[in-house]
N, C-alpha and C positions, 0 to 999 in steps of 0.2 A: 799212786806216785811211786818210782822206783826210789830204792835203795841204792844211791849210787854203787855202790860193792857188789850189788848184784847185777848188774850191767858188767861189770867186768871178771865176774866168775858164771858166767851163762851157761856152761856146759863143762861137763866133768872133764873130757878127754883135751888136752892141748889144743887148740886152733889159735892160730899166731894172729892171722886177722880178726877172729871173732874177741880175740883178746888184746890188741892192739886197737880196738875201735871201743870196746870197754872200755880202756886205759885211755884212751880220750873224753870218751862222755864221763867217764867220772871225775875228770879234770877238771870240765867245762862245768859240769852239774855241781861241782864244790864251790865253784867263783860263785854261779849264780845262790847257790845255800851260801853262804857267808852273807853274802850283800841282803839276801833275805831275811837275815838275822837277824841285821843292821835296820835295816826299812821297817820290819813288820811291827815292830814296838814303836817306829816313829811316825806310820801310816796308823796306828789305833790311838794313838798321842793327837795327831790333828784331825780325825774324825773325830773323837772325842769332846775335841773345843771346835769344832764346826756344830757340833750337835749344842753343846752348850752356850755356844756365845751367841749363835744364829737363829738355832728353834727349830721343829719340824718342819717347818714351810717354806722356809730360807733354804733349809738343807734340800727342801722334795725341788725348788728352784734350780738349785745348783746341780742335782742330780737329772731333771728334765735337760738342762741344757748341755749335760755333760752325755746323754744320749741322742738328743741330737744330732750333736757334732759328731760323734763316734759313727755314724749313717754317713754323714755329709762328707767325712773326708774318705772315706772309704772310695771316693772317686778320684782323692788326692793321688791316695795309695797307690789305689788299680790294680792290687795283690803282690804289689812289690816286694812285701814283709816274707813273701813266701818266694817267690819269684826272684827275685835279686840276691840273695843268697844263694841257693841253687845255682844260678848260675856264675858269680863267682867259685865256686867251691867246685865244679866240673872246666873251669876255665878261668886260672887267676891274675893272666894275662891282662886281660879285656878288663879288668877290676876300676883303674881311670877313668874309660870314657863311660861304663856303664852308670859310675857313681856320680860324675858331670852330668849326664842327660840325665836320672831320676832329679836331679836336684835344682835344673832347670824346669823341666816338665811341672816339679810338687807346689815349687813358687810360683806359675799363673795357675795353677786349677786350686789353688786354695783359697786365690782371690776369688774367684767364679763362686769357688763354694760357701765362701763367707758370705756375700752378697745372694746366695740365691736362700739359705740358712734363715736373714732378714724377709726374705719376701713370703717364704715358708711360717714363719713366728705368725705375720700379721693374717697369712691367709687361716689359722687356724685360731686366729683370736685369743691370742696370749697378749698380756696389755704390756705394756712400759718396761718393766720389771724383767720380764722373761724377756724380752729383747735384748734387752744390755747386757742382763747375764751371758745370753749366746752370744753376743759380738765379741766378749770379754772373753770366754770360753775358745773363741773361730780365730783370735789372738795367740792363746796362746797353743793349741793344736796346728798354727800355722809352722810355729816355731817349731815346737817336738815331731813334725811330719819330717824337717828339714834336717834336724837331729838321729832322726830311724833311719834313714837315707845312710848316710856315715854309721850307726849302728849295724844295719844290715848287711853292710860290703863287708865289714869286719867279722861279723857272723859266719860270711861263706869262707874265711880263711880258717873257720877251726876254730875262732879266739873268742871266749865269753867274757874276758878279763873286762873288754872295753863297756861292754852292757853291766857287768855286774857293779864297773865303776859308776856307771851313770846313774843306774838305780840306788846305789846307796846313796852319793853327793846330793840326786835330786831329791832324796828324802830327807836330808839335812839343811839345804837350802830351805823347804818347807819351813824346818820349825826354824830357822834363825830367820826368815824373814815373815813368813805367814802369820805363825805362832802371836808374835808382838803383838803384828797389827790386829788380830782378834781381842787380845789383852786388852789392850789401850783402847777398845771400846768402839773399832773400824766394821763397818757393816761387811756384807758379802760382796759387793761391788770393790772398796779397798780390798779385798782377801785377792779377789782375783788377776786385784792387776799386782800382788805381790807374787802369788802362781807365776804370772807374766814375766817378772822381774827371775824368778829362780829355772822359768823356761831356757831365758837370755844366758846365764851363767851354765848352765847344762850344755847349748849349744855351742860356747865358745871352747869349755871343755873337751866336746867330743871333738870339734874340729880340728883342735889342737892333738888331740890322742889320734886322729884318722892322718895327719900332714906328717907323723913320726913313725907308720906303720910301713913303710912303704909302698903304697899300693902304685905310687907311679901318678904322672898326670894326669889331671882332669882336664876332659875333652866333653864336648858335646857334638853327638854324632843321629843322624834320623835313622839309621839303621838301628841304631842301639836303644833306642825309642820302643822302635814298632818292635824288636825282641821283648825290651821289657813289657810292653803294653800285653803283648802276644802268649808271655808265659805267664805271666800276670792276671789274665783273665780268669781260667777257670777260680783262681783264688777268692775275687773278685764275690763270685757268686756263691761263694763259703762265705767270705767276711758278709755281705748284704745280707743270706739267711741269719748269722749269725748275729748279728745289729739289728737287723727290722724287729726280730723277737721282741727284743730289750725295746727299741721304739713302740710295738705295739703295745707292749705290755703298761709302757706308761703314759701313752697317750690316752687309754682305756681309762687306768687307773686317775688320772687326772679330770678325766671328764666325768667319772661315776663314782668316782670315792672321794673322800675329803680330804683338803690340803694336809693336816696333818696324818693322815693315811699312806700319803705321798711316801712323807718326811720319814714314817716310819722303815716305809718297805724300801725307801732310800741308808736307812741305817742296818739294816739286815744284811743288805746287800751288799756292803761295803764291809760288812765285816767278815761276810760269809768270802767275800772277794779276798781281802787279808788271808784267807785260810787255804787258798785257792795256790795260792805262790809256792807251795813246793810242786806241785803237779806242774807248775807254768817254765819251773828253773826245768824239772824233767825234757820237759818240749821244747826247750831252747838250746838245750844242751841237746838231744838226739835229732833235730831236725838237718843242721849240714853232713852231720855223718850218718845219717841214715839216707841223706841224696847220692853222697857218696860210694856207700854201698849198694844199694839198690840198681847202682852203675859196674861195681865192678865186680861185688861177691856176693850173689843172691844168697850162699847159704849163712854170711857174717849178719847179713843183714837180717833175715830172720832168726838169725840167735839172740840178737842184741835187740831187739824188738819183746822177742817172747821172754829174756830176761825182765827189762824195764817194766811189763806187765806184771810180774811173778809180784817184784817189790812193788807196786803200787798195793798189792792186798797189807802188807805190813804198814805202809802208813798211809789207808783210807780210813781202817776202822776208828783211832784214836780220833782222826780227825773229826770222822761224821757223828761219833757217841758224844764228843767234847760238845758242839755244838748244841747237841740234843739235852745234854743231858745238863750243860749249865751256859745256858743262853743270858745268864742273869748278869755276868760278866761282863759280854760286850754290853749291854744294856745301861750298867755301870757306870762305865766311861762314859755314856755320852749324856748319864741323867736317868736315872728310873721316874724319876716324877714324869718326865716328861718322853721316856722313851719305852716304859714297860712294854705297852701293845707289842712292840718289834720281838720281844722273846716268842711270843707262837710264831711269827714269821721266821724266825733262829730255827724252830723247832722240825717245821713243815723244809723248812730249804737244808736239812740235815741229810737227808734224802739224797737232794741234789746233789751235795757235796758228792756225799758214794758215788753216783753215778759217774759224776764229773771227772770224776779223777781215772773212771777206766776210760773214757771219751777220749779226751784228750791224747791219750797215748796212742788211743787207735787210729784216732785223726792222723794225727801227725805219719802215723805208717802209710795213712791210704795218699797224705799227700805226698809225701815223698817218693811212692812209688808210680805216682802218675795219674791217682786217682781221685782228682781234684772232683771232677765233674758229678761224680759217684756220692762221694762225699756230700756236695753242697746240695743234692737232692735229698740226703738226708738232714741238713738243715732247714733244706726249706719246710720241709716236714714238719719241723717245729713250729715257724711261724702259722702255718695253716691251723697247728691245736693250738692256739694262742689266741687267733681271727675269733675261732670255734669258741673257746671254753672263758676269755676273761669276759666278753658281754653276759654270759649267765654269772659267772662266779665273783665277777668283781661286785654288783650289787647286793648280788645273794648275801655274804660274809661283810660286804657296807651296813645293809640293814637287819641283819640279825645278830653281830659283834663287834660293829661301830669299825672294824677296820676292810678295808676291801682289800688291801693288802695281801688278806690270806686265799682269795680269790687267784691272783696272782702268781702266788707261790704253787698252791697247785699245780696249774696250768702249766710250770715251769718244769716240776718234777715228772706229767705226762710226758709233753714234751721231753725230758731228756732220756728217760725211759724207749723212746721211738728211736732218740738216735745212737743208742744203745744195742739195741734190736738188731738197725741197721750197724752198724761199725762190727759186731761178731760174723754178720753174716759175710760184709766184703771183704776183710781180712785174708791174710791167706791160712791153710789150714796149719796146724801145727804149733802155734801159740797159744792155745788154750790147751793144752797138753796135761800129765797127769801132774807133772811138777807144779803147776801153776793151781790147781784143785786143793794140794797138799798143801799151800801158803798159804789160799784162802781158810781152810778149815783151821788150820792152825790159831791164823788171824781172828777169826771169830770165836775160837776157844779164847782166846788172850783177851775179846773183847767182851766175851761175858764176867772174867774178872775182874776185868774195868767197871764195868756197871754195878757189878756184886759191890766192892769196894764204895763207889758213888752212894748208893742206897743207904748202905750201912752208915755215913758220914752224911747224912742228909741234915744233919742236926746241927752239923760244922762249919760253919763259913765256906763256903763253894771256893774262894782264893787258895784256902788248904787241901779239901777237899777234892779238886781238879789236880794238883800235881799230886795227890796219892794214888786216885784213880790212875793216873797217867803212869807212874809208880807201878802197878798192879799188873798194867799191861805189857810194859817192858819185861816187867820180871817172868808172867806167864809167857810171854814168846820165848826169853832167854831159856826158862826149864823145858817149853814142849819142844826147843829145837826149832823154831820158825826164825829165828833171830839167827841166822850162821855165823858161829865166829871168823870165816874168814872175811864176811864182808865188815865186818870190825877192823880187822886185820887189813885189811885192801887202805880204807879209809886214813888208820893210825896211819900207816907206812907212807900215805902220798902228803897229807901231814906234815909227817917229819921230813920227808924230802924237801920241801918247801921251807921249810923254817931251815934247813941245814944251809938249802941255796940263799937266801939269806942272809945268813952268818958269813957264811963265804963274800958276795958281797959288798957286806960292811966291812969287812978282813981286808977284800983290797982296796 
């Protein structure tokens, strides 16, 4: 994941636009870091009491239906997430009728999809349980499709403000309405339709923040239709590789391992996903200005690419050793009686993490520059090791360590290993560069002092232990120079600008 400051000092010599598109993603990548600040303590707050109030099996429930869905509306979408933005952001005109048709178009095909979700559950022999959960789940995905819709138009003007708002509120909404009703002793069925209830408040939200943006009237137009549908598509076939993975993985996992097996590698995931959010603010932040560019200044666009990469080696290692190295943590929050198994799965998807976090960054360059179709053959890629490897390894690791889970994870770290492979090889050339070797080396000296540190405090409670180690590794970046002071500097100074406009502000 980048350093936002290094996106905006990408190249030693002056370039006005390679530094005027920095000076935007690191605007945009600060909103979305803040609001992640805010979320990510309150998203391991109600995993935490989903794991404790519900159980492993409730939780593997909730997680099945929440993949599902995540397949199902992906027809909602139709790659819009990627597609609609783009095309605001090269045309802000058109910004009205394109956000009226996606929002016409997402409200019948989510009906379609909810109802086809239902006939799907019974054809694969999920009882009672598993139905309501996904009706309850196809509720509240109807909503948040309708809410991405107005997120995404606002997206291609440049502005994260409005997504970084949303992610924080809907993560506060959670605990002031979820949180209770788990207290008070409400099964997973109340949970959801309290999700449902913080869906509603999200959406009225953003509509209200989209009606004060100007973007102008909403129209619905069939031209502006078959555009979105049209640019839409190769996405389309990213987002399905991307989703069937995750569906494969737990429809295997469900049918060959044991409910609380599920539960488990339901808790890993979601915590490993919590760790995932800076890579994700990365990608939200350089995805309209990297469409942008790739439009107007091929060479901005590859500076501010090959920067965003550089900084992802500074904060991958912290992330993947933390994981690895005290899984006992998240395990914590949601119960060690009842959730220990999920730390080897912590352990095994530590891996992933590293990978994931160069993935994404190269995704996002190959879609932005047209290379949707390319891309989603390397996702498909993954679903195929997945077909492959969890029918042997889901039972393997069922009946020799009671968890099949780890069967799973595997599978998962092949699998991103391949589209690994693939994202270097289509890239264009020039961002793996020597500067980009020297932040990784550096990053991996910084991260053996992490680990040295760990080892040494293996005796100490992991809660202290984890911020020294973490401690260890800031401080070896800042001494070998992998830590730049000016990207310190970039960061304080926009900062301060921000709090100064502000004061001003409140002054008048």
């Amino acid at each position: 994941m980048a350093d936002p400051g290094a996106v905006a000092n990408a190249v030693s010599e002056p370039d006005p636009a390679a530094s005027g598109a920095g000076r935007l993603v690191l605007r945009n990548a600060l909103f979305l870091t803040i609001a992640q600040a805010v979320s990510i303590p309150v998203s391991l707050v109600m995993s935490a009491a989903q794991g404790r109030f519900l159980g492993a099996a409730a939780l593997g429930h909730m997680y099945l239906g929440t993949t599902l869905n995540s397949f199902g509306f992906l027809a909602v979408d139709w790659g819009q997430s990627g597609g609609l933005p783009a095309l605001v952001a090269t045309d802000r005109s058109r910004a009205g009728r394109l956000l009226g048709t996606s929002l016409v178009w997402r409200a019948i095909a989510a009906a379609v999809v909810a109802a086809a979700l239902n006939l799907l559950c019974r054809f694969l022999g999920y009882g009672p349980d598993v139905q309501v959960v996904v009706a309850l789940l196809s509720a509240c995905y109807t909503l948040d499709t309708l809410t991405n819709a107005c997120q995404h138009t606002m997206i291609g003007f440049e502005r994260t403000d409005a997504a970084a708002l949303r992610q924080g509120l809907g993560k506060l909404s959670e605990l002031a309405i979820v949180l209770p009703i788990l207290a008070c002793g409400g099964g997973l069925r109340a949970a959801l339709v309290g999700y449902l209830a913080g869906c509603a408040i999200i959406n009225a939200h953003t509509w209200r923040a989209v009606s004060r943006a100007g973007i102008g009237r909403l129209s619905v137009d069939y031209q502006a239709l078959v555009l979105l549908l049209k640019r839409g598509t190769p996405f389309v076939f990213i987002g399905i590789a991307m989703v069937l993975q995750v569906n494969v993985d737990m429809v295997f996992l469900s049918k060959l391992g044991s409910p609380d097996a599920v539960g488990w590698h339901a808790a890993a995931r979601r915590l490993t996903g919590v760790l995932v959010f800076p890579a994700s603010a990365l990608v939200g932040a350089l995805y309209p200005t990297l469409c942008r560019l790739h439009a107007t200044d091929q060479g901005a666009f590859l500076k501010t690419v090959s920067a965003s990469v550089r900084g992802t080696c500074i904060l991958v290692i912290p992330v993947a050793l933390g994981c690895a190295l005290f899984p006992e943590i998240g395990t914590t929050a949601f119960g060690r009686a009842a959730f220990s198994p999920a730390e080897d799965n912590l352990r095994v998807l530590s891996l992933h993490l590293f990978l994931v976090y160069f993935t994404m960054p190269l995704g996002i360059c190959l879609t932005a520059a047209g290379r949707q179709r390319a891309w989603a053959a390397a996702q498909a890629a993954c679903v195929g090791v997945s077909v492959v490897l969890d029918p042997i390894l889901v039972p393997l690791f069922q009946r020799r360590m009671g968890n099949g889970g780890l069967g799973v994870c595997v599978a998962v770290v092949v699998s991103e290993i391949v589209v690994l492979v693939f994202g270097v090889v289509l890239v264009p050339r020039g961002i793996f560069d020597r500067q980009f070797w020297r932040s990784l080396l550096l990053a991996l000296v910084s991260g053996l002092a992490m680990v040295i540190v760990a080892r040494g405090l293996r005796s100490v409670s992991s809660f202290l232990a984890a911020p020294a180690a973490l401690g260890a590794y800031v401080g070896a970046l800042w001494i070998t120079g992998g830590l730049d002071r000016s990207h310190v500097g970039a960061i304080r100074d926009m900062v301060k600008r921000r709090v100064s406009r502000s004061y001003r502000r409140a002054g008048a």
